[in-house]
ROKEPA-646481 format. One record per residue (C-alpha): residue number from 1; residue in three letters; z, x, y. Coordinates in steps of 0.001 Angstrom, whole numbers. Example, Ala and Ser with C-alpha at 12.3 -4.5 7.8 and 13.67 -1.06 7.14 Angstrom:
<recs>
 num residuo       w       u       v
   1     ala    7800   12300   -4500
   2     ser    7140   13670   -1060
</recs>
This chain:
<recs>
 num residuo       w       u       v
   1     unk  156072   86170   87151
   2     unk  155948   90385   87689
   3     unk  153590   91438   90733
   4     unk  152826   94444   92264
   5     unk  151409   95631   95438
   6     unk  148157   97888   96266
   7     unk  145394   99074   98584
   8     unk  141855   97237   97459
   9     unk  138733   96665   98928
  10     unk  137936   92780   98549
  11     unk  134461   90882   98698
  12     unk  134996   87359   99666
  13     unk  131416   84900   99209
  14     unk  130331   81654  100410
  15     unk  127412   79134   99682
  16     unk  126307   78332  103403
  17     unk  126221   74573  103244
  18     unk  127143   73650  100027
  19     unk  128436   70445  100153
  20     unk  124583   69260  101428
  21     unk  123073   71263   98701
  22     unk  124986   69182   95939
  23     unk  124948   66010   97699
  24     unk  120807   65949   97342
  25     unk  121024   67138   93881
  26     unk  124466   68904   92105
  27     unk  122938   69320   88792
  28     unk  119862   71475   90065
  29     unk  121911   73457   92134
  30     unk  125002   74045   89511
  31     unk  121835   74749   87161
  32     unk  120467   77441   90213
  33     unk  124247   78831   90835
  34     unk  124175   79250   87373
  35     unk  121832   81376   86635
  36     unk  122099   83589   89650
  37     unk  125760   84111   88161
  38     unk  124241   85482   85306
  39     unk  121224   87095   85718
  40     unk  122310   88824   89359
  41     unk  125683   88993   90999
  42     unk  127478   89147   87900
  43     unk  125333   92176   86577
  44     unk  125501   93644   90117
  45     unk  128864   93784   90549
  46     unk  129207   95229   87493
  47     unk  127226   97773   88192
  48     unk  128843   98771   91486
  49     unk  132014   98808   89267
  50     unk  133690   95258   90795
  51     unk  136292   92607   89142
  52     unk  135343   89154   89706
  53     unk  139204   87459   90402
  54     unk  138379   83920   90532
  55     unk  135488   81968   91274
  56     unk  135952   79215   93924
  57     unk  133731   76628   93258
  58     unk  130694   78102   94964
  59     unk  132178   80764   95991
  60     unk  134322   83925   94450
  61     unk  136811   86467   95163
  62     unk  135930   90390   94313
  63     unk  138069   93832   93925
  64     unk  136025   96888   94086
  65     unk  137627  100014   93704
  66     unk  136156  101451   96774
  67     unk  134478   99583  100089
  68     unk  131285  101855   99411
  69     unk  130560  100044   96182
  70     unk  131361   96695   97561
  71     unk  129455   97053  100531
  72     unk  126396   98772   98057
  73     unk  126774   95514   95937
  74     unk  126921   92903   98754
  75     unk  123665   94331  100583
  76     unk  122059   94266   96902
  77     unk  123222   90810   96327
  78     unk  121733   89626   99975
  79     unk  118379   91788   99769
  80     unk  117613   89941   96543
  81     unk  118155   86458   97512
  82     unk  115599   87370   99881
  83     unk  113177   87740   97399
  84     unk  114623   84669   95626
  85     unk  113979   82052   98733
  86     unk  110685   83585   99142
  87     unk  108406   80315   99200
  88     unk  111450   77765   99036
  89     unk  111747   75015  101239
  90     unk  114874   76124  103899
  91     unk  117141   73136  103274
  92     unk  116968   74274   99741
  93     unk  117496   77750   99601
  94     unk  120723   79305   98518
  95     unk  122106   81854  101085
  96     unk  125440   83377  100835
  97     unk  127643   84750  103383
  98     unk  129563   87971  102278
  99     unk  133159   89144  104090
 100     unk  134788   92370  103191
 101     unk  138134   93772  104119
 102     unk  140103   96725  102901
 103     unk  143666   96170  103035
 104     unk  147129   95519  101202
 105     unk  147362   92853   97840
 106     unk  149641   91760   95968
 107     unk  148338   91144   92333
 108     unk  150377   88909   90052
 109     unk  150720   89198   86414
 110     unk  147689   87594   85644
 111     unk  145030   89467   87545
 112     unk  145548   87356   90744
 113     unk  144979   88990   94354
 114     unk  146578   87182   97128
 115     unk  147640   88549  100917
 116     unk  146470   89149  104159
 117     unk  143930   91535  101957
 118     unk  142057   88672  100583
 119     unk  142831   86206  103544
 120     unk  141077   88587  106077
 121     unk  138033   88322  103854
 122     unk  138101   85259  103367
 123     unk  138085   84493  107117
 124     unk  135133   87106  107762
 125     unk  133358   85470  105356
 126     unk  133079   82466  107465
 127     unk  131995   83623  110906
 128     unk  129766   85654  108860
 129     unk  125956   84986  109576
 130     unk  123479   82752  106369
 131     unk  122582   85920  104536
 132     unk  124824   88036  106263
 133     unk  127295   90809  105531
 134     unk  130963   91242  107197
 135     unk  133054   93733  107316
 136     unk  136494   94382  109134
 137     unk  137066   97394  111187
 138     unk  139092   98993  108393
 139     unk  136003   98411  105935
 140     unk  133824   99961  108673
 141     unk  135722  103170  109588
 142     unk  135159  103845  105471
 143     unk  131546  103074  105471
 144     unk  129879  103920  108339
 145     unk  128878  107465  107210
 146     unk  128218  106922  103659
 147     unk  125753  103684  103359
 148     unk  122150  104111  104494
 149     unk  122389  100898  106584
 150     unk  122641  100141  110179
 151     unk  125561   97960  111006
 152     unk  126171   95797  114694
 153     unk  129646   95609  116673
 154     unk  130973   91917  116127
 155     unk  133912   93054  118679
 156     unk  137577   91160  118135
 157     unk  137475   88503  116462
 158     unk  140575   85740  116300
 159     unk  140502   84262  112801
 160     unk  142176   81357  111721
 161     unk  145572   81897  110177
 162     unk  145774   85921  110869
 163     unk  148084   86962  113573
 164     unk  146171   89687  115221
 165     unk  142414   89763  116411
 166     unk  139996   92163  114042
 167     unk  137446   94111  114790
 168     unk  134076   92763  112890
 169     unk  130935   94293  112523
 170     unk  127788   92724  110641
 171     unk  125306   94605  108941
 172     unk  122037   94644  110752
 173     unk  118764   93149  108568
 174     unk  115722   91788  108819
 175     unk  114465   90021  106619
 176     unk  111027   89531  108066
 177     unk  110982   93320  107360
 178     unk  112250   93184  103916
 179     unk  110001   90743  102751
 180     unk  106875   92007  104123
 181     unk  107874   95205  102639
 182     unk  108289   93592   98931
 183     unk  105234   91846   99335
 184     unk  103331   95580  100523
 185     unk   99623   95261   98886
 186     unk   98268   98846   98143
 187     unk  101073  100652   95912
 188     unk   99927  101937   93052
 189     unk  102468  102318   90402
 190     unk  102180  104294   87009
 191     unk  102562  102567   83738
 192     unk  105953  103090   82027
 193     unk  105947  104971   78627
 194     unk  106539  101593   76769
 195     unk  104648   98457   77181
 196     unk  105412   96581   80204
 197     unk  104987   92596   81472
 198     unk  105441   90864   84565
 199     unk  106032   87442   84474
 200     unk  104724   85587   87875
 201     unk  106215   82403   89124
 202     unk  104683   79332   87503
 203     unk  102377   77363   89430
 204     unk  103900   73968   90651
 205     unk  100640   72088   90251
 206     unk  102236   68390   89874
 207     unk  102287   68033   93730
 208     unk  106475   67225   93265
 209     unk  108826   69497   94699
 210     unk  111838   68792   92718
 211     unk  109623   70253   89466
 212     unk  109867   74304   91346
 213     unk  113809   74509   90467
 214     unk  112366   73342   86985
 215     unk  109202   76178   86930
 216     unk  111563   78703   88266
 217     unk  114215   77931   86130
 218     unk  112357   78614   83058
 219     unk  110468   81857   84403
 220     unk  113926   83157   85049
 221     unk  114994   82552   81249
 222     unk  111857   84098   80110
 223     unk  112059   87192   81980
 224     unk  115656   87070   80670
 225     unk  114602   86188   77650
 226     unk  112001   88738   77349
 227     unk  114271   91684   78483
 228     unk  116520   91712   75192
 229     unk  113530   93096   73554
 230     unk  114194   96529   73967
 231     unk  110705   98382   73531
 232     unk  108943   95931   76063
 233     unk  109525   96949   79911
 234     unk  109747   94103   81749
 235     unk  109896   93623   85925
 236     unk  113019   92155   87545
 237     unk  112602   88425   88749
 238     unk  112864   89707   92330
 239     unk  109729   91471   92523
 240     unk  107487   89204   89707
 241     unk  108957   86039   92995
 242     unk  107179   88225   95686
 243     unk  104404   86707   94322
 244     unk  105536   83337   94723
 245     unk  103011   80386   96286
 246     unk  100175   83486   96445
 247     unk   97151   83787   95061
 248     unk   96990   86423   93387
 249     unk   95056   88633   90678
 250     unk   96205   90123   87134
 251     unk   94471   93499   87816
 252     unk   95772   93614   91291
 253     unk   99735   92608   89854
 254     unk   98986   95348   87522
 255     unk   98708   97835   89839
 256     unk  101018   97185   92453
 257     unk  104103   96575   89864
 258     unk  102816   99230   87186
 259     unk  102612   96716   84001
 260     unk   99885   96490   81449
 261     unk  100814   92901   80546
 262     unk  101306   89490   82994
 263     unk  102662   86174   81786
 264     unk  101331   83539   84252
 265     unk  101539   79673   83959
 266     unk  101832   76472   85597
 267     unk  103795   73061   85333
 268     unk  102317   69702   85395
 269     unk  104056   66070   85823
 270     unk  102476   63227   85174
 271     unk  104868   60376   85115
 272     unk  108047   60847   83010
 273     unk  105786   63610   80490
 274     unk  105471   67301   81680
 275     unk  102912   69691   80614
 276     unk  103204   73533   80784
 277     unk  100947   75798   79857
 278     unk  101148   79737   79703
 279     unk   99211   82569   79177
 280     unk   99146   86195   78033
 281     unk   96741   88874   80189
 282     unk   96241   92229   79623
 283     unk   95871   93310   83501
 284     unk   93231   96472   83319
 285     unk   90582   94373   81465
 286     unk   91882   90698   82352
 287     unk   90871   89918   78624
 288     unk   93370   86565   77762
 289     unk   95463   88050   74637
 290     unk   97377   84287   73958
 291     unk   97444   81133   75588
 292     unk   99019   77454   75031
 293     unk  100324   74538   75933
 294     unk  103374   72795   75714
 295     unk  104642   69053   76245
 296     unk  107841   67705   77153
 297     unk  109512   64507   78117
 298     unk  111701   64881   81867
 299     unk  114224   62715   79965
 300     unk  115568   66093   78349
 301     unk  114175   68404   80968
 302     unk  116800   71157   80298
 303     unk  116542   71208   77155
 304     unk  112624   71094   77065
 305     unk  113242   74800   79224
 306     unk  115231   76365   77021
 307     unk  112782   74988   74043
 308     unk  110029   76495   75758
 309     unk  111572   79827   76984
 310     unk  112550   80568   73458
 311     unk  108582   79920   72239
 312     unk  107208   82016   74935
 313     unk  109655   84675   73835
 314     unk  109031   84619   70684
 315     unk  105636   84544   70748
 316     unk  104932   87028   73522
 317     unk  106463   89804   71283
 318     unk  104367   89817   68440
 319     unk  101191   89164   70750
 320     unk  102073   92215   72740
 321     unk  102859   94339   69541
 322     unk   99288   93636   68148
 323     unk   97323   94921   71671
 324     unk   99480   97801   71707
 325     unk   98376   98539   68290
 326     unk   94958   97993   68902
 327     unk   95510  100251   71926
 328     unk   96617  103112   69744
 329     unk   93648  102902   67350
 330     unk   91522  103266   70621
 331     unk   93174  106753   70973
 332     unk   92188  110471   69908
 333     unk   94215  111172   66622
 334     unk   95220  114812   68537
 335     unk   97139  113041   71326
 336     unk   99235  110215   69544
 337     unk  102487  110176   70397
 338     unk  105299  108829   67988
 339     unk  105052  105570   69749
 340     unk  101469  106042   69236
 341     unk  102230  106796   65466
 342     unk  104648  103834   64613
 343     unk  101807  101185   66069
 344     unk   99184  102993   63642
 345     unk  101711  102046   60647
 346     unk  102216   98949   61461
 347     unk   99307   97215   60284
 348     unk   99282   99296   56923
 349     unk  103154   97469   56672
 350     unk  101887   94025   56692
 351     unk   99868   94544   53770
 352     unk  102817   94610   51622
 353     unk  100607   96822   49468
 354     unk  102168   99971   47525
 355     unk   99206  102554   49138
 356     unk   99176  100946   52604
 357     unk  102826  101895   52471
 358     unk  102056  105153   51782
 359     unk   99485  105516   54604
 360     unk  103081  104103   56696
 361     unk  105108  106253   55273
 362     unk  103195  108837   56134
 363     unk  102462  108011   60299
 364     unk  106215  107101   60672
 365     unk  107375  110373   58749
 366     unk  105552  111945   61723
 367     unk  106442  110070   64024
 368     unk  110075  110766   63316
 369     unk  109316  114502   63674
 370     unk  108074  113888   67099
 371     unk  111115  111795   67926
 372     unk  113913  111662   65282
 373     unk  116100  109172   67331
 374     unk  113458  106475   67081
 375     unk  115046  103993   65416
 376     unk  112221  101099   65100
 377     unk  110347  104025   62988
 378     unk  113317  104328   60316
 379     unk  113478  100899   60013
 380     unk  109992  100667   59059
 381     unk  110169  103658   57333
 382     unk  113054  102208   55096
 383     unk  110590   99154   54648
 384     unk  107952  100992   53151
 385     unk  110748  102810   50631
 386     unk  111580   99633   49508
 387     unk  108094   98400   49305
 388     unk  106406  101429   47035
 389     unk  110041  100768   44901
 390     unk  109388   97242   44239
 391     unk  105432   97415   43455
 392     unk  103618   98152   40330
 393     unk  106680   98091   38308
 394     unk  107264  101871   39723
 395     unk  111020  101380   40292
 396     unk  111212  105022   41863
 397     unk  114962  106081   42276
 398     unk  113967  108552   44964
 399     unk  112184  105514   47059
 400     unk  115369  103010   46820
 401     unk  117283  106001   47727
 402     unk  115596  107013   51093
 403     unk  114810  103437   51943
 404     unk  118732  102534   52175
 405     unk  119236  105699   53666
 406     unk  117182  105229   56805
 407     unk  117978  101395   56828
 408     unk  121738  102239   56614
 409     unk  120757  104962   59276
 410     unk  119243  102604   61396
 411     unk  122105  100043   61248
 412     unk  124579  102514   62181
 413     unk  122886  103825   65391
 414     unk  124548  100959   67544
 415     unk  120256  100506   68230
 416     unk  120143   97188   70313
 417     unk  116349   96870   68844
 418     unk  116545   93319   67170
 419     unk  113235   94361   65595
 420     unk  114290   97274   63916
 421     unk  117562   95885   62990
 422     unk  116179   92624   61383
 423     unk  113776   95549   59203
 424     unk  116809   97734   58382
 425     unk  118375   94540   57148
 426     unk  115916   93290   54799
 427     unk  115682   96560   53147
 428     unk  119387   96622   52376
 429     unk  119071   93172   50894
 430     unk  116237   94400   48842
 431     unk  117561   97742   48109
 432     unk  121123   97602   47734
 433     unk  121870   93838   47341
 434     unk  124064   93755   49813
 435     unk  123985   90313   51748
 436     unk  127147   90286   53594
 437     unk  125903   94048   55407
 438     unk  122295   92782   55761
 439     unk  123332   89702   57674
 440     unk  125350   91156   59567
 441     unk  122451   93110   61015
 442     unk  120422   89892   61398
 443     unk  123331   88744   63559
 444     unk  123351   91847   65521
 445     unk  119855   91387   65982
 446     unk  120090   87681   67211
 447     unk  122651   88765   69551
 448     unk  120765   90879   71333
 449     unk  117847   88870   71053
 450     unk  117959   85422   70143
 451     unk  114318   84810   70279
 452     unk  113572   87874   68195
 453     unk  111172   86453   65682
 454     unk  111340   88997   63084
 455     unk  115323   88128   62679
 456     unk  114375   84749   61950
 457     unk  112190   85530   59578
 458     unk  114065   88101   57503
 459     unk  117550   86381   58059
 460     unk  115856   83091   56474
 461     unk  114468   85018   53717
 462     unk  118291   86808   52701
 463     unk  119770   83676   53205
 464     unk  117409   81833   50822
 465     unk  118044   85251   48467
 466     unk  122119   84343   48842
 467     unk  121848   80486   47745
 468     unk  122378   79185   51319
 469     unk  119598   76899   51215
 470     unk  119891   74670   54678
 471     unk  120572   78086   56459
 472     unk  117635   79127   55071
 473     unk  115305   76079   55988
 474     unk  116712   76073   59080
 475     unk  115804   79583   60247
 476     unk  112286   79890   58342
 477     unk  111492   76569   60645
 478     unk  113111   77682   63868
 479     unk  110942   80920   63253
 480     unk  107486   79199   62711
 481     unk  108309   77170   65411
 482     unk  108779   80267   68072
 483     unk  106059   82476   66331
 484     unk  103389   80624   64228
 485     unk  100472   83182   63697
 486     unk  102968   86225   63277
 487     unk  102569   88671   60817
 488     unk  105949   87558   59442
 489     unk  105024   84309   58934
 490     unk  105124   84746   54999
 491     unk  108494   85490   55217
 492     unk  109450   81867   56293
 493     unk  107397   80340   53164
 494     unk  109071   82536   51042
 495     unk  112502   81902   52354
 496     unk  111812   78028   52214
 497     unk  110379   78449   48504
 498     unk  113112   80440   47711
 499     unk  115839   77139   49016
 500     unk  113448   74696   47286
 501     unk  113755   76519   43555
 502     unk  117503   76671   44595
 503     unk  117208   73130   44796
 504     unk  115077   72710   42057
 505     unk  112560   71639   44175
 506     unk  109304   73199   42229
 507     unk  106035   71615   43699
 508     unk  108135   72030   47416
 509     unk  108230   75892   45637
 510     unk  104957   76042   44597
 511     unk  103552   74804   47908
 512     unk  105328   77164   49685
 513     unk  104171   80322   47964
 514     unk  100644   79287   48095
 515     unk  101059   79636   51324
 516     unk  102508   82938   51334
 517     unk   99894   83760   49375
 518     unk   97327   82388   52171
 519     unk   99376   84368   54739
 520     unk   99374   87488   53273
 521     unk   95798   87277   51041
 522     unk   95602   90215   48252
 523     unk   99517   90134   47606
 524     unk   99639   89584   44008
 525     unk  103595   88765   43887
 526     unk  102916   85473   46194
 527     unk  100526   83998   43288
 528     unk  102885   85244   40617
 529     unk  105700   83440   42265
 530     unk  103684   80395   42900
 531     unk  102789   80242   39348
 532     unk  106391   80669   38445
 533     unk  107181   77086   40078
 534     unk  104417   75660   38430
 535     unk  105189   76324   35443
 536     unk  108862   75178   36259
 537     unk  107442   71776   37631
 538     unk  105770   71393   33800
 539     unk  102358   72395   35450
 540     unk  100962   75153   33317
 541     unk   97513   74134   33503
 542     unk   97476   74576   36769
 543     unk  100083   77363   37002
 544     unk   97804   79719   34356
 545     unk   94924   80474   36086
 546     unk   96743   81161   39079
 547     unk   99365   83497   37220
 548     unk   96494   85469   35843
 549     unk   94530   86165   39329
 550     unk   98322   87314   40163
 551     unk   98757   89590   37274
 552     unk   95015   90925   38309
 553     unk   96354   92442   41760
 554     unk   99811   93506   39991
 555     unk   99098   94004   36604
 556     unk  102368   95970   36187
 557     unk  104586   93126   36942
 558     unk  107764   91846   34642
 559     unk  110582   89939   34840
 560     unk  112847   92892   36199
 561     unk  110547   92741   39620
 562     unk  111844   89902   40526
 563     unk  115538   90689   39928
 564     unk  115030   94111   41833
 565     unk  114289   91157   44940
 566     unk  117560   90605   45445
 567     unk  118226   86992   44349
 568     unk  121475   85290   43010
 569     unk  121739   84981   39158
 570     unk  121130   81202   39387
 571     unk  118152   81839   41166
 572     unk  116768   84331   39520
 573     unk  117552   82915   36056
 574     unk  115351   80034   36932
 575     unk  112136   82073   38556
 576     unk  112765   83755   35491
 577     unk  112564   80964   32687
 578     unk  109298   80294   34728
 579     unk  108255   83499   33954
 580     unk  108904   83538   30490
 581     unk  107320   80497   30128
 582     unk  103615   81883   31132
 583     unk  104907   85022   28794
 584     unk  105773   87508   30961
 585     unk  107234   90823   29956
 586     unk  110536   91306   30469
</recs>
């Protein structure tokens, strides 16, 4: 095995009293570790440009390539598990202790770090203070004029297994200090550009303990959760847990963390069944935007959290979306912004009507003038292309040609908006056919949010389109499931329609478009469709007068509208002997 030597500045941490922590309960506080991996040191460290070597159980080993940034990272690290233990019980709060040396390593083939570089670390580590920071003289004399922090002679220290005494020093804190200050009552913040949300501790209101790591947990995963949706600014965890076991008021949250939006909620136990509720507040007005209630067994209590993390996620975004729109509307048409513009097109999009896409078209043209990087507006742009091409047997080249160009255009931006990734891919599936390119989108999308509704809803429709049936099921259910009332909600019954004709399913069909139709009420297609399956089920009594309040709203429809969908030949040859058998024109 090759190794090499080098100079490295090395961040040694430390659960203080770990063994006790696991021996009360080692799931809860794996579960606790966990997530603080995840959601805070590893991102910190990252950003102050570290290496994690090895973890050691509950502990780790860290290069940096300078003591500034390690010394930046571990004071971030310690000031935010301040926040953290704000309102836990002591013997069950997570404190670390933090050593860090500068000195010689020897790293081995493998990424390794071993020496009296790491040992000295390691050793600092443990005569460091719960909380605390160490650093060796060496660190120090590197430090002490570039961090804003005060720091307190250890002296020498002898430390077990190093030949010669160091000199220590500690950073100074107090946390009394820090805390008061995150929990200061009068600032008055400005609202961000986009929409923002806090999301407050839940409310333990079982009278058990043991359910806060359960409450926390899953506020954690939805703040998590809800940051992967990319137009929504959402507060970090450690300042929505300042609020922890206070009272408190939306409009006064609002102010003092500068968000339009609060998620609040509270757990309830009552015998092995838990009951959480949660609810959506605009904080100006206090007006209640969404609210519910879910139930769980403790058998599965893990699982029940990440169940209803995803819910809350995915409902939260469309229930946001619609107040912002109705936000915009409130506004003077000489002072919209292209945010302002895209929200105004929305609702004109869920029509699925050829002149409400128009009136889109229009707003998100501008819109893109105003900003032409904004992605979400392309999408939706493309989706109102594909929309005026499909409707009224038009069939405009010039419409299929601009909607895959800004859907393509989309795609390509490396955009990390699952929203506007998910509408970018639909178009291509409509537009060019092209399932393998539009699912990879959905993917995309799902990967950077895998609550994103709108992905579920489109990716079960194109999967439906491509003949992949239980896919399809699968994610029109998962996306009812996280987003009910949504807009999208047609999308699912189609998709599931769609797998049911596969299947030759045709009342499952038939049910499934009528409630399309119910979801999206005016849309002519949805009753053509829905008489299609009818008639394939040998139900044309029923199917006729249904088919002719569909060919009212699109009296321009033939068989070639429902190729230009985007379905597989076997698919489409059967919607289309349904067709033919009500007479439709070819």
């Amino acid at each position: 095995m090759t190794e090499s030597r080098k100079l490295a500045a090395i961040l040694v941490s430390d659960v203080v009293g770990y063994s006790r922590l696991a021996a009360s309960d080692e799931d809860r506080i794996l579960a606790r570790l966990r997530a603080l991996r995840s959601d805070l040191i590893d991102p910190t460290i990252a950003v102050h440009n570290g290496r994690v070597v090895k973890r050691t159980g509950d502990g780790s080993i860290v290069e940096f390539r300078s003591v500034v940034d390690a010394v930046r990272c571990a004071v971030e690290v310690q000031n935010a598990m301040v926040e953290r233990n704000a309102g836990v019980p002591e013997d069950r709060r997570i404190d670390f202790r933090l050593g860090i040396h500068i000195g010689d390593v020897v790293e081995e083939s493998d990424g390794d770090l071993m020496g009296d570089g790491v040992n000295i670390a390691a050793r600092l580590e443990s005569i460091c203070e719960p909380g605390g920071v160490c650093l060796s003289g060496a660190a120090y004399e590197q430090v002490r004029d570039r961090v804003k922090e005060s720091f307190v002679d250890l002296g020498e220290r002898a430390l077990k297994n190093i030949a010669r005494p160091i000199h220590a020093y500690g950073i100074a804190r107090n946390k009394q200090r820090q805390a008061s200050e995150a929990l200061s009552e009068n600032p008055r913040l400005s609202l961000p550009d986009k929409p923002s949300i806090a999301v407050l501790p839940f409310q333990n209101m079982s009278g058990d303990p043991e359910q806060d790591y359960f409450a926390d947990g899953m506020v954690e995963d939805i703040i998590t959760g809800l940051s992967r949706i990319k137009w929504l600014f959402v507060i970090a965890r450690n300042s929505s847990f300042t609020y922890k076991g206070r009272p408190v008021d939306v409009r006064q949250v609002g102010r003092e963390l500068g968000v339009r939006y609060v998620l609040e909620g509270g757990v309830r136990k009552s015998g092995a069944r838990l009951r959480i509720t949660a609810q959506l507040v605009e904080a100006e007005t206090g007006a209640h935007l969404w609210a519910s209630k879910f139930d769980g067994s403790l058998e599965d209590v893990f699982d029940l959290q990440d169940e209803i993390t995803d819910r809350v996620v995915g409902i939260v975004e469309p229930s946001v979306r619609k107040s912002e729109v109705e936000r915009s509307r409130r506004k003077r048409p000489g002072n919209l912004s292209a945010y302002d513009l895209y929200l105004r097109a929305l609702p004109h999009v869920m029509t699925l009507s050829y002149a409400d896409a128009s009136v889109a078209a229009a707003l998100l043209e501008d819109a893109l003038k105003l900003d032409p990087d904004y992605h979400a507006a392309q999408a939706y742009l493309a989706f109102c292309h594909q929309l005026r091409f499909v409707h009224d047997g038009r069939f405009d080249e010039a419409d299929k040609t601009s909607g895959i160009r800004h859907a393509r255009s989309a795609i390509a931006s490396g955009v990390d908006d699952a929203t506007a990734l998910a509408v970018a891919a639909i178009t291509v599936a409509h537009l060019e056919k092209n399932f393998d390119a539009s699912l990879d989108a959905i993917e995309r999308a799902l990967s950077h949010n895998a609550s994103c509704a709108a992905a579920l809803f489109f990716g079960g429709e194109i999967l439906a389109w491509k003949g992949e049936s239980a896919a399809a099921t699968a994610y029109a259910q998962r996306a009812l499931r996280l987003s009910p009332f949504d807009p999208l909600a047609y999308a699912a019954h189609i998709a599931m329609a769609t797998a049911a004709i596969h299947e030759d399913r045709y009342d499952d069909a038939a049910a499934f478009f009528g409630k399309a139709a119910q979801a999206i009420p005016g849309h002519g297609m949805f009753l053509i469709a829905q008489a299609q399956s009818l008639a394939l089920a040998g139900r044309l009594d029923e199917a006729r007068p249904i088919w002719a309040e569909g060919l009212k709203l699109e009296p321009e429809y033939r068989i070639r509208t429902t190729l230009e969908v985007g379905l597989i030949p076997s698919i489409f040859d059967k919607i289309a002997r349904g067709a033919r058998l009500l007479d439709a024109r070819e």
